[in-house]
ROTI-29582 format. One record per residue (C-alpha): residue number from 1; x, y, z; residue in one letter. Coordinates in pm, whole numbers. Layout:
residues N
node num->NUM&c1->X&c2->Y&c3->Z&residuo->a
...
//
This chain:
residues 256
node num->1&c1->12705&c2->9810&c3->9949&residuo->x
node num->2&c1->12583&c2->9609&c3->10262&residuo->x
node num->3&c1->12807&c2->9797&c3->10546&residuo->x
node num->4&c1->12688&c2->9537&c3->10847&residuo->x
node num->5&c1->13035&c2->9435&c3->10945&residuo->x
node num->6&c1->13249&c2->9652&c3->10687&residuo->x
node num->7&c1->13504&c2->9889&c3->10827&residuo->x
node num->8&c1->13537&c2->10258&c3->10762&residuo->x
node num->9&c1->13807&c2->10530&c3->10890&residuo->x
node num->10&c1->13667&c2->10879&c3->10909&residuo->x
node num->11&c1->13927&c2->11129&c3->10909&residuo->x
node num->12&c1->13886&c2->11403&c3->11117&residuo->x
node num->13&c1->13624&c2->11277&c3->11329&residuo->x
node num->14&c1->13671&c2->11368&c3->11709&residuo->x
node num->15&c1->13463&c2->11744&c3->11724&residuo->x
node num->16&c1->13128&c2->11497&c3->11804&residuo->x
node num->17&c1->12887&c2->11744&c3->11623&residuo->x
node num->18&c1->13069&c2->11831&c3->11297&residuo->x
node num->19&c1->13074&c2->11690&c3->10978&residuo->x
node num->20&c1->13321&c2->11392&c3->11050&residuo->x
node num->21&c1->13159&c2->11262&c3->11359&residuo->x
node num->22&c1->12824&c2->11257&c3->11200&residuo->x
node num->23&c1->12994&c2->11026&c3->10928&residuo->x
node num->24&c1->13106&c2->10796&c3->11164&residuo->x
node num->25&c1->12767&c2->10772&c3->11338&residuo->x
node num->26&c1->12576&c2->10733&c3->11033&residuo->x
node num->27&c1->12810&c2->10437&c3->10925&residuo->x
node num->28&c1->12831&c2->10277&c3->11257&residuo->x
node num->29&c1->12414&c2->10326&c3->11245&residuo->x
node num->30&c1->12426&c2->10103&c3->10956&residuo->x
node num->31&c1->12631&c2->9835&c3->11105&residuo->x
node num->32&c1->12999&c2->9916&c3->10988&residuo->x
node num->33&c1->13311&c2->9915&c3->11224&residuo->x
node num->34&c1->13438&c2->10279&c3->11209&residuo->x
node num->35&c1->13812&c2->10470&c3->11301&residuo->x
node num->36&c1->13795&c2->10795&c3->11447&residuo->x
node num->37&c1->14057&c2->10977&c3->11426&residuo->x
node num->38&c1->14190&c2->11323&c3->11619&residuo->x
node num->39&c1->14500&c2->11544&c3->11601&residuo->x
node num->40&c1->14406&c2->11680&c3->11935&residuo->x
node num->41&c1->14090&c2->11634&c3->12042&residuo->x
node num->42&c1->14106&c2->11328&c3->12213&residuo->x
node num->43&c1->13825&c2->11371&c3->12435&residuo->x
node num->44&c1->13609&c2->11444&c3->12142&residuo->x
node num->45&c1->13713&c2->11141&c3->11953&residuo->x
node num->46&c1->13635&c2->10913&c3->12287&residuo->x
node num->47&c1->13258&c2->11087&c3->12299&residuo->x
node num->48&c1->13198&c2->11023&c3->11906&residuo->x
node num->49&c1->13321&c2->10638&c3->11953&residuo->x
node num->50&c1->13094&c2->10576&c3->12238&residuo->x
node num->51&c1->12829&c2->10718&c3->12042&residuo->x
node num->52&c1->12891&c2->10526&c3->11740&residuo->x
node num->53&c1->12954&c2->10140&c3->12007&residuo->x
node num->54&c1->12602&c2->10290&c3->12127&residuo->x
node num->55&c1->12462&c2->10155&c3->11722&residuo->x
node num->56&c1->12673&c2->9828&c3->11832&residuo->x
node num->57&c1->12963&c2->9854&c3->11642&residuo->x
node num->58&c1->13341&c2->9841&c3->11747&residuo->x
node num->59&c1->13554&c2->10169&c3->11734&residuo->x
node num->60&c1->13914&c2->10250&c3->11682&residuo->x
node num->61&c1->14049&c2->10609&c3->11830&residuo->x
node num->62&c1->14299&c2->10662&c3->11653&residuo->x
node num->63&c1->14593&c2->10985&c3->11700&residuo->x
node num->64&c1->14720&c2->11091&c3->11359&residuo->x
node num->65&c1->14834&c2->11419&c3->11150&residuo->x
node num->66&c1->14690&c2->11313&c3->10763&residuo->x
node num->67&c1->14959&c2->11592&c3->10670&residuo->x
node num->68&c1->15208&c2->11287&c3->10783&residuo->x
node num->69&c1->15235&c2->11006&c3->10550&residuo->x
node num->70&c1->15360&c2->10784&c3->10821&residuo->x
node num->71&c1->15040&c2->10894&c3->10993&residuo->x
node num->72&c1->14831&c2->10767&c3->10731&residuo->x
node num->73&c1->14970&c2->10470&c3->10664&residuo->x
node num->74&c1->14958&c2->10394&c3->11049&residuo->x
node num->75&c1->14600&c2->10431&c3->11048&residuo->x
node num->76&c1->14509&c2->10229&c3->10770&residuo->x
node num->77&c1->14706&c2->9929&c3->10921&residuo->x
node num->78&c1->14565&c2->9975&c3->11228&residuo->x
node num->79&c1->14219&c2->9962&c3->11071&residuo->x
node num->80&c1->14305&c2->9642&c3->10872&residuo->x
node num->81&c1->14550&c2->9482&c3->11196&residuo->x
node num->82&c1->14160&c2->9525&c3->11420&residuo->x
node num->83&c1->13922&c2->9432&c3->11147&residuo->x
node num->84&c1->14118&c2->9236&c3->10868&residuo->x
node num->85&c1->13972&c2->9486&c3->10627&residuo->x
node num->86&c1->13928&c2->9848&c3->10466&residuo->x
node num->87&c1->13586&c2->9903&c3->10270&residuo->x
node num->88&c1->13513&c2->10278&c3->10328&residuo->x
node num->89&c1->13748&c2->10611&c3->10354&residuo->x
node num->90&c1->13573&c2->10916&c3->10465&residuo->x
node num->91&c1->13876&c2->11224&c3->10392&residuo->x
node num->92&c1->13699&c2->11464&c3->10624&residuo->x
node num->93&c1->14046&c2->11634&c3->10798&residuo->x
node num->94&c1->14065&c2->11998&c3->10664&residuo->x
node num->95&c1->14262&c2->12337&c3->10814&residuo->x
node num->96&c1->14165&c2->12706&c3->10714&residuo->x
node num->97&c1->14245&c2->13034&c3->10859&residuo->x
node num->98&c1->13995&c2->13330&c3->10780&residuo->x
node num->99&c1->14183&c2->13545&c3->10553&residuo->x
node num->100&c1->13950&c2->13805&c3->10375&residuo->x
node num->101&c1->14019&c2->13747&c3->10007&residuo->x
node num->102&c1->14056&c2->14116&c3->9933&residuo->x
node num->103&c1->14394&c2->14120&c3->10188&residuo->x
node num->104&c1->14609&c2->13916&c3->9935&residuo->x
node num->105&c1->14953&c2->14059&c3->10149&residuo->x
node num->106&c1->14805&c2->13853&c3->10416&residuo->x
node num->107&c1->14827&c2->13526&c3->10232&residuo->x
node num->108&c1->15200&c2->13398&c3->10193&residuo->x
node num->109&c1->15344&c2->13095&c3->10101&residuo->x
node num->110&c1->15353&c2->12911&c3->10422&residuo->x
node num->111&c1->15033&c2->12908&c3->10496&residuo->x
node num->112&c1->14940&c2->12833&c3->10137&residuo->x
node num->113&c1->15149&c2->12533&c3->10187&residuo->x
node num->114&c1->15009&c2->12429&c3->10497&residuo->x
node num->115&c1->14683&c2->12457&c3->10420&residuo->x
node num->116&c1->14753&c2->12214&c3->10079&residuo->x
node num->117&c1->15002&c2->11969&c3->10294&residuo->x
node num->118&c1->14669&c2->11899&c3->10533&residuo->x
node num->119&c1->14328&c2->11935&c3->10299&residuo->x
node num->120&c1->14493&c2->11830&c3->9966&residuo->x
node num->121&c1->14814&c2->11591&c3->9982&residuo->x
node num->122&c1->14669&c2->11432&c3->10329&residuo->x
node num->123&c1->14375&c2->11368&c3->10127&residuo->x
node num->124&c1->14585&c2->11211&c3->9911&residuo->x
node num->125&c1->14794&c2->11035&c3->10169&residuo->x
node num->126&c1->14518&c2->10853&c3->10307&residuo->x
node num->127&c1->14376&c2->10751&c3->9975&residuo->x
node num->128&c1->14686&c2->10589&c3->9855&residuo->x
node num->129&c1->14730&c2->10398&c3->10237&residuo->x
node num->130&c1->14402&c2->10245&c3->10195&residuo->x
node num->131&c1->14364&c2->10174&c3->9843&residuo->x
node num->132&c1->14482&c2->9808&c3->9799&residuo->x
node num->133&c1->14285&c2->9673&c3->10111&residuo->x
node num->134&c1->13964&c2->9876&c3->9923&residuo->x
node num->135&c1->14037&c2->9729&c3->9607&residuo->x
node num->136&c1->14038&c2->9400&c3->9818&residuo->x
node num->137&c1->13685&c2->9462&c3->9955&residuo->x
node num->138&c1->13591&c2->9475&c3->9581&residuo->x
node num->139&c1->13357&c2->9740&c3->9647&residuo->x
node num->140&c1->13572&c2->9981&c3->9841&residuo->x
node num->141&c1->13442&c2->10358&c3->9840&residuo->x
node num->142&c1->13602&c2->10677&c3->9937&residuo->x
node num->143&c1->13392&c2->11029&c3->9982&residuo->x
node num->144&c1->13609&c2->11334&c3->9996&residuo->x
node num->145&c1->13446&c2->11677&c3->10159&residuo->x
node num->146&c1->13483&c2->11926&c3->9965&residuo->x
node num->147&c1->13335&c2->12282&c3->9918&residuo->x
node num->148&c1->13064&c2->12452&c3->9693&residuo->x
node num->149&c1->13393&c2->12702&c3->9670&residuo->x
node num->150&c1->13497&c2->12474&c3->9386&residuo->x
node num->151&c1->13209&c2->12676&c3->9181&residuo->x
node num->152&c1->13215&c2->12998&c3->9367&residuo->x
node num->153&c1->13547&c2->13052&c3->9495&residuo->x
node num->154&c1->13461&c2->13202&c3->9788&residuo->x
node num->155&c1->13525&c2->13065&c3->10115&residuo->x
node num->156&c1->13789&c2->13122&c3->10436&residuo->x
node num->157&c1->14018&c2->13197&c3->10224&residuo->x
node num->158&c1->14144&c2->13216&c3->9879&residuo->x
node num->159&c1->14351&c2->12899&c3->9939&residuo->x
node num->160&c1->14126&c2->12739&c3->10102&residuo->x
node num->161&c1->13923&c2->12720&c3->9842&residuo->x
node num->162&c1->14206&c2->12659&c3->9597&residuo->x
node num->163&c1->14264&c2->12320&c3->9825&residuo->x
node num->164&c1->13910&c2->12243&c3->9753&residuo->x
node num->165&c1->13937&c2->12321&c3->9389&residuo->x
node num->166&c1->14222&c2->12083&c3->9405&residuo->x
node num->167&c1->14038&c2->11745&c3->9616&residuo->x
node num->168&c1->13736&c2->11815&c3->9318&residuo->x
node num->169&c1->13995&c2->11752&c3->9035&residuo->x
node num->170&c1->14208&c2->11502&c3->9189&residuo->x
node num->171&c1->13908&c2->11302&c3->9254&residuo->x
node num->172&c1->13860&c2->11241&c3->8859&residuo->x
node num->173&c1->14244&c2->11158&c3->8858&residuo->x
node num->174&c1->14228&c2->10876&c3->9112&residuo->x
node num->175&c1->13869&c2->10777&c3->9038&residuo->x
node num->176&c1->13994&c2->10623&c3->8670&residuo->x
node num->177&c1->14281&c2->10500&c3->8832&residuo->x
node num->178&c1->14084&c2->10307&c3->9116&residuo->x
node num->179&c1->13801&c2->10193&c3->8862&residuo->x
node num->180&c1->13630&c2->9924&c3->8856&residuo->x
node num->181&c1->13742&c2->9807&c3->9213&residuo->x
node num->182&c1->13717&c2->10149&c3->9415&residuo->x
node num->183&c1->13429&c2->10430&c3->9409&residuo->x
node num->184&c1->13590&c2->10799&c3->9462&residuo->x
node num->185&c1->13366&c2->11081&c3->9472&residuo->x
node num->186&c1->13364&c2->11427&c3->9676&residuo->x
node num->187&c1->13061&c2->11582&c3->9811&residuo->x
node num->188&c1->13021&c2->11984&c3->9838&residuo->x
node num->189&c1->12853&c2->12155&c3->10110&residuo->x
node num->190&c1->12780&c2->12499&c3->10093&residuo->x
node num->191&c1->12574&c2->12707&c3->10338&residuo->x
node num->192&c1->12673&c2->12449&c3->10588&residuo->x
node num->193&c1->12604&c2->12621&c3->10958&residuo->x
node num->194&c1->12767&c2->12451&c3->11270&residuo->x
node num->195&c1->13087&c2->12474&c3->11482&residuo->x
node num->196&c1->13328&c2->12473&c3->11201&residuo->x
node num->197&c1->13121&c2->12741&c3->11024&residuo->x
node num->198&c1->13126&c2->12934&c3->11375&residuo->x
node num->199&c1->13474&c2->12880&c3->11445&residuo->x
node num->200&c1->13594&c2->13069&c3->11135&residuo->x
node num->201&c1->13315&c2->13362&c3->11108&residuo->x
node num->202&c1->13258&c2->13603&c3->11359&residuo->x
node num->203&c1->12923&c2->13605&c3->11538&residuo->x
node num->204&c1->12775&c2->13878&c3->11357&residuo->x
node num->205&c1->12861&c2->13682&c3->11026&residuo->x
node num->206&c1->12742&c2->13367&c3->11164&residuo->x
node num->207&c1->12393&c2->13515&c3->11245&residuo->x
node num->208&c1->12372&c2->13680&c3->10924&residuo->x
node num->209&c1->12382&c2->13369&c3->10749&residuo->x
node num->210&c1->12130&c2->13207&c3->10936&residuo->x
node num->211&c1->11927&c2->13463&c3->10833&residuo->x
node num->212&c1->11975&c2->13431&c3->10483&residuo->x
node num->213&c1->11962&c2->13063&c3->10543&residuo->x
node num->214&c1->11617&c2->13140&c3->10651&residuo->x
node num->215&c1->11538&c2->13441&c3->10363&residuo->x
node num->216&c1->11707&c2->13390&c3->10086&residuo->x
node num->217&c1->11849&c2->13063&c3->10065&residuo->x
node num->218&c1->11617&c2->12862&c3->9786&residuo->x
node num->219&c1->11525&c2->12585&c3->10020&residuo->x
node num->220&c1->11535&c2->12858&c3->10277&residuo->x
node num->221&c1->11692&c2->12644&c3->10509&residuo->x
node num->222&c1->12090&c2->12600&c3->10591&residuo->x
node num->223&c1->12291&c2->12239&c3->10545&residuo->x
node num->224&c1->12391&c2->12106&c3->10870&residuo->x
node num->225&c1->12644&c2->11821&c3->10957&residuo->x
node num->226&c1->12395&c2->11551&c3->11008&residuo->x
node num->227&c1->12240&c2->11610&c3->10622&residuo->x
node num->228&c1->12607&c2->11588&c3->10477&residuo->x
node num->229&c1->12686&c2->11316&c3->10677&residuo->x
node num->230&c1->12324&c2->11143&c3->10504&residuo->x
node num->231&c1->12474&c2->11226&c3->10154&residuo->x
node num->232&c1->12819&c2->11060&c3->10245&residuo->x
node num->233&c1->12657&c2->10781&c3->10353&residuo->x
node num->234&c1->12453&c2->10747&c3->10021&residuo->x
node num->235&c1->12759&c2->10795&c3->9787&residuo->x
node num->236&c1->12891&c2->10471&c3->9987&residuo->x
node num->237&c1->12603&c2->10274&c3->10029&residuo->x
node num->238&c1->12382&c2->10372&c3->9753&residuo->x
node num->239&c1->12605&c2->10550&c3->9442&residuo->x
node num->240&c1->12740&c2->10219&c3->9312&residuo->x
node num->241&c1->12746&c2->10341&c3->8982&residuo->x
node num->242&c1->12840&c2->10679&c3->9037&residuo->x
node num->243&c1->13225&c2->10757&c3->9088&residuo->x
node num->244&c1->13496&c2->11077&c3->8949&residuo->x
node num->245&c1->13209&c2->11298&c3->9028&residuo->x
node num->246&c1->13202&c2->11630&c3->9283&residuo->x
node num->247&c1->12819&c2->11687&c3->9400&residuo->x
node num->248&c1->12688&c2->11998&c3->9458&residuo->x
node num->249&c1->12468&c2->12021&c3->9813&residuo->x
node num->250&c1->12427&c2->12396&c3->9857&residuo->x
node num->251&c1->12038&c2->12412&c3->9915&residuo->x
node num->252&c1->11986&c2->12583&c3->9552&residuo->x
node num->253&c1->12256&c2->12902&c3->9634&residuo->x
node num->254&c1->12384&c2->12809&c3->9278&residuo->x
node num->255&c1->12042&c2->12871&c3->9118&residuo->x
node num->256&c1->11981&c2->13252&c3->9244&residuo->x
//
């Protein structure tokens, strides 16, 4: 896919350094007119978009809850009322809250719920807003993020990485319902370092996994924002024959 001109919404997108930021500036680097969206971050959002009208691209900052259908649906049509067209989704928006897996009296229902109504049926949300202006582009692509927890079921929290389970199998679902206009695949970080990873460990078990990063890790190095954000832009640009699928990026963890 040529992206010069395209338009993309990155959900999720406003915390400049993380994973949904980098997206935006790696499709806006390639020519493509990008949304950022925030919940709250608004000053966040503003420093991504000037980064990304730095490459020469237009922006949209755009305020929306992907746990709101309404939301969604608003964001896409804001996309398509700038730029007369939708080629690229980027689901990036995800919630957690550390809960030790072991403490299962610590997990209840509401917060299983609102973990799902954010990572899982927002993903959803936004995919079914934008599909019939991607299906228009004729090449439209969506990338999920999702989590090496998918395989190893460890993560924040036990549904946490349920909701990741979750975007993995619903992205065979909608991927042979969006064939052959629309790409869907989901890529999966794991030993990603970063402020996400920070804001959910504590500092000691931040700095121990940079030192396995370092040790142990196969590559022995750790995945940061900027190399997921290379592989989302890939399965857009580049993957044109790949779609349904959930792609393991966890520097070789799985192999040890």
């Amino acid at each position: 896919m040529d992206l010069k001109e395209c338009a993309a919404i990155v959900t999720g997108s406003s915390s400049v350094t993380g994973i949904g930021a980098e997206c935006a500036k790696a499709l806006a680097g390639r020519g493509c007119n990008v949304v950022i969206n925030y919940v709250s971050n608004e000053e966040g959002a503003r420093k991504t978009a000037a980064e990304c009208e730095a490459k020469g691209v237009e922006t949209l900052v755009f305020q929306g809850n992907v746990a709101e259908d309404s939301d969604c649906r608003a964001m896409v049509a804001a996309a398509v009322d700038k730029w007369g067209r939708l080629d690229a989704l980027v689901n990036n928006a995800a919630t957690t809250k550390p809960i030790k897996h072991r403490n299962l009296d610590e997990l209840d229902g509401d917060e299983f719920l609102r973990i799902y109504k954010v990572n899982v049926v927002g993903t959803f949300q936004m995919i079914r807003a934008a599909v019939p202006h991607l299906k228009a582009s004729g090449d439209g692509a969506v990338v999920n993020i999702g989590s090496t927890a998918v395989w190893r079921a460890s993560g924040s929290s036990i549904a946490y990485c349920a909701s990741k389970g979750a975007i993995s199998n619903m992205t065979i679902s909608l991927a042979r319902v969006l064939a052959p206009e629309v790409r869907l695949n989901t890529i999966c970080p794991g030993g990603l370092l970063g402020n996400w990873t920070r804001s959910i460990l504590t500092e000691e078990e931040y700095q121990d996994r940079v030192r396995k990063a370092e040790d142990e890790y196969l590559l022995k190095k750790a995945i940061w924002p900027p190399d997921v954000a290379a592989t989302v832009l890939w399965l857009i640009e580049g993957a044109t024959c790949m779609t349904g699928e959930s792609v393991r990026m966890d520097v070789g963890q799985h192999l040890q």
